[in-house]
C-alpha positions as a Markdown table, in Angstrom:
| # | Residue | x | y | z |
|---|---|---|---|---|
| 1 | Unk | -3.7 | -45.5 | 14.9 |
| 2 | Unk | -1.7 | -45.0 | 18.3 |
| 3 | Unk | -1.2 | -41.8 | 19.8 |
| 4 | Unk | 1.8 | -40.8 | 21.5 |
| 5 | Unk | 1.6 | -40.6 | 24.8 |
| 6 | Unk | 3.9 | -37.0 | 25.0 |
| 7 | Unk | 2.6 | -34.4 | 26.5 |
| 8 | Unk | 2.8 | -31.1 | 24.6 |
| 9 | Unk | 3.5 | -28.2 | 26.9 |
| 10 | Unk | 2.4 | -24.5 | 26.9 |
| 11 | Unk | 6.4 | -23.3 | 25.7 |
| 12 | Unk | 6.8 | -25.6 | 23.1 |
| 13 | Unk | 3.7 | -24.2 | 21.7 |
| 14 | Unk | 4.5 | -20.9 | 22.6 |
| 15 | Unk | 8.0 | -21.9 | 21.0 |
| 16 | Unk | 6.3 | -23.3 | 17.7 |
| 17 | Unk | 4.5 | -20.1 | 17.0 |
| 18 | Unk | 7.6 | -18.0 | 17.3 |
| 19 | Unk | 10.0 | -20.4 | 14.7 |
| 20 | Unk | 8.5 | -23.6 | 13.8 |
| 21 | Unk | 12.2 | -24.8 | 12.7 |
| 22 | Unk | 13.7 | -23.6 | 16.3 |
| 23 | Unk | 10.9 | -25.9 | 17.9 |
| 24 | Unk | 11.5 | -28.8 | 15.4 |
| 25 | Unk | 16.1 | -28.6 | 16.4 |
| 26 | Unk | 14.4 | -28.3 | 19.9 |
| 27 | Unk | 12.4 | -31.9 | 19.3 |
| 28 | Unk | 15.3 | -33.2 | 17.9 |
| 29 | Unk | 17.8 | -32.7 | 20.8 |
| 30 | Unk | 19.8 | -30.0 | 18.9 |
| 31 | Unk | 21.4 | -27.2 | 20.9 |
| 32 | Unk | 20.9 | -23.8 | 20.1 |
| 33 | Unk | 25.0 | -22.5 | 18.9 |
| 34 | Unk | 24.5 | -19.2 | 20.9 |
| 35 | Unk | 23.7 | -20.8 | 24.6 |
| 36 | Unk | 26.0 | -18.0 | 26.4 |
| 37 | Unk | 24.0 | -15.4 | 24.7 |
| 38 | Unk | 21.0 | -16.8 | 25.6 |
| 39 | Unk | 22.4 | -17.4 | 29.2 |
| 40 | Unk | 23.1 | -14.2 | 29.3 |
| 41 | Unk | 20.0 | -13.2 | 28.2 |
| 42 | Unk | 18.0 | -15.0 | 30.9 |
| 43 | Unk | 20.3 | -13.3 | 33.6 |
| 44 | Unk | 19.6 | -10.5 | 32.5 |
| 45 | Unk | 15.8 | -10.6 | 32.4 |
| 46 | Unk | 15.8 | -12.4 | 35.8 |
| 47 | Unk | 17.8 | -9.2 | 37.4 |
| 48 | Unk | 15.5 | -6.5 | 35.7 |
| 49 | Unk | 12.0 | -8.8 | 36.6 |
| 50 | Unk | 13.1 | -7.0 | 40.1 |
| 51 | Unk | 13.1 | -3.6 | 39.0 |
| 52 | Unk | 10.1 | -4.1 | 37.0 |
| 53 | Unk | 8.1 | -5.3 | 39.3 |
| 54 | Unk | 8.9 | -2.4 | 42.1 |
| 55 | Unk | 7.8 | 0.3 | 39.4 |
| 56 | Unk | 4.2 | -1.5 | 39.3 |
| 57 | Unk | 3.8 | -1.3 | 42.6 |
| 58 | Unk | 5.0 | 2.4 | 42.6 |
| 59 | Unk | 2.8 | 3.1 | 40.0 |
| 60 | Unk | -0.2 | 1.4 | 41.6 |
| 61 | Unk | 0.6 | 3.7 | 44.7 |
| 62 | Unk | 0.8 | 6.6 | 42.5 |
| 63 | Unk | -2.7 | 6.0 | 41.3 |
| 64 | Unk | -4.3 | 5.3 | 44.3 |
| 65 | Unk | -3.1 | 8.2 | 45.9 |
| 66 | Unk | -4.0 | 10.7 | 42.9 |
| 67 | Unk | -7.5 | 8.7 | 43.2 |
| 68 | Unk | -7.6 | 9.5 | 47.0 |
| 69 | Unk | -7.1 | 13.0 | 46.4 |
| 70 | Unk | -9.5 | 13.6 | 44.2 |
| 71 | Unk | -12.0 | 11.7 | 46.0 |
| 72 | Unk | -10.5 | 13.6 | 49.6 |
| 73 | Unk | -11.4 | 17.3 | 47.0 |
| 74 | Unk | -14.7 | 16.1 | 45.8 |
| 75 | Unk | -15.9 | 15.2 | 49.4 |
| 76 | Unk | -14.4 | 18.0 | 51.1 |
| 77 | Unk | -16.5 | 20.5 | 48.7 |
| 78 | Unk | -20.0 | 19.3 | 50.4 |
């Protein structure tokens, strides 16, 4: 028995476990009826990955400076 030679990638099984019947249009060369939506969409997510990002950081900078000031109490007590 021959095996095809198509390579299966990561979002097509990340695509099959969210709607098997999405991935199967998707196989088949169908296109999704909502594409501006989903254009949309995408924009949208790509403009607020920005934002999201810069509040990590903030919040990483938060921590460490609540961690450096308890460590500046603790050692500043001996």
């Amino acid at each position: 028995m021959a095996r095809s030679k198509r390579t299966i990638r990561a979002s097509e099984i990340g695509a099959f476990v969210f709607c098997h019947r999405a991935w199967w249009y998707q196989r088949r060369g169908c296109h999704p009826m909502n594409a501006e939506a989903l254009d949309a969409g995408s924009e949208y997510h790509s403009a607020n990955a920005g934002r999201a990002q810069f509040a990590h950081v903030l919040q990483f900078i938060g921590w460490s400076l609540m961690l450096f000031s308890i460590l500046f109490l603790i050692f500043s007590l001996f």
